[in-house]
Structures are given as structure tokens and as C-alpha cells.
N, C-alpha and C positions, 0 to 999 in steps of 0.2 A: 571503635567507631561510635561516635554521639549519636543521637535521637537524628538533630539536624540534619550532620553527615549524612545519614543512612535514606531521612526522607529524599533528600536531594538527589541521589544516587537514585532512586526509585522513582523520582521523574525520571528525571534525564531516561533514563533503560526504559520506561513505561510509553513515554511521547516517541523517544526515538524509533523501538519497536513497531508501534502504531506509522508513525510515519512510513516506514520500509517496508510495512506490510501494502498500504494502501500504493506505495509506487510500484509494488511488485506486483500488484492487482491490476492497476493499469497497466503496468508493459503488459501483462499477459491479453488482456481487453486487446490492446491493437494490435498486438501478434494476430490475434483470431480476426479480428476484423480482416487482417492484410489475406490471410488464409481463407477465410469465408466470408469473400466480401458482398457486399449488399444488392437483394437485383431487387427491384422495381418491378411491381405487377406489370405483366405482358400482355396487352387487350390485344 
């Protein structure tokens, strides 16, 4: 595997990671929301 190859490959895996990380960060975000949803001070 060349220099290029390899960089290439290390995006790709480096952004995709990052991507899938942040969507699984979000599902979990509105999972808890749906679970612990929000109330509004009670006067």
C-alpha cells in the first residue's frame, strides 16, 4: 500500500468514524429526551 493509498484509507475510516459517532450520539440524545421529556416550570 502507497503513501496515498494509506492516506486515503485514513480519511475515509477517520470522517466515517467521526460521522457514526455523532449519529449515535444523537439517537441516544432523543432516546432520553422520548424517556425524560421535558416539563416546564409549574407556577
Amino acid at each position: 500500500m502507497d503513501t496515498w493509498t494509506f492516506g486515503l484509507t485514513l480519511l475515509i475510516v477517520g470522517m466515517g468514524g467521526t460521522l457514526a459517532t455523532l449519529s449515535f450520539m444523537s439517537l441516544v440524545m432523543v432516546l432520553l429526551k422520548k424517556i425524560f421529556p421535558y416539563k416546564g416550570e409549574e407556577e
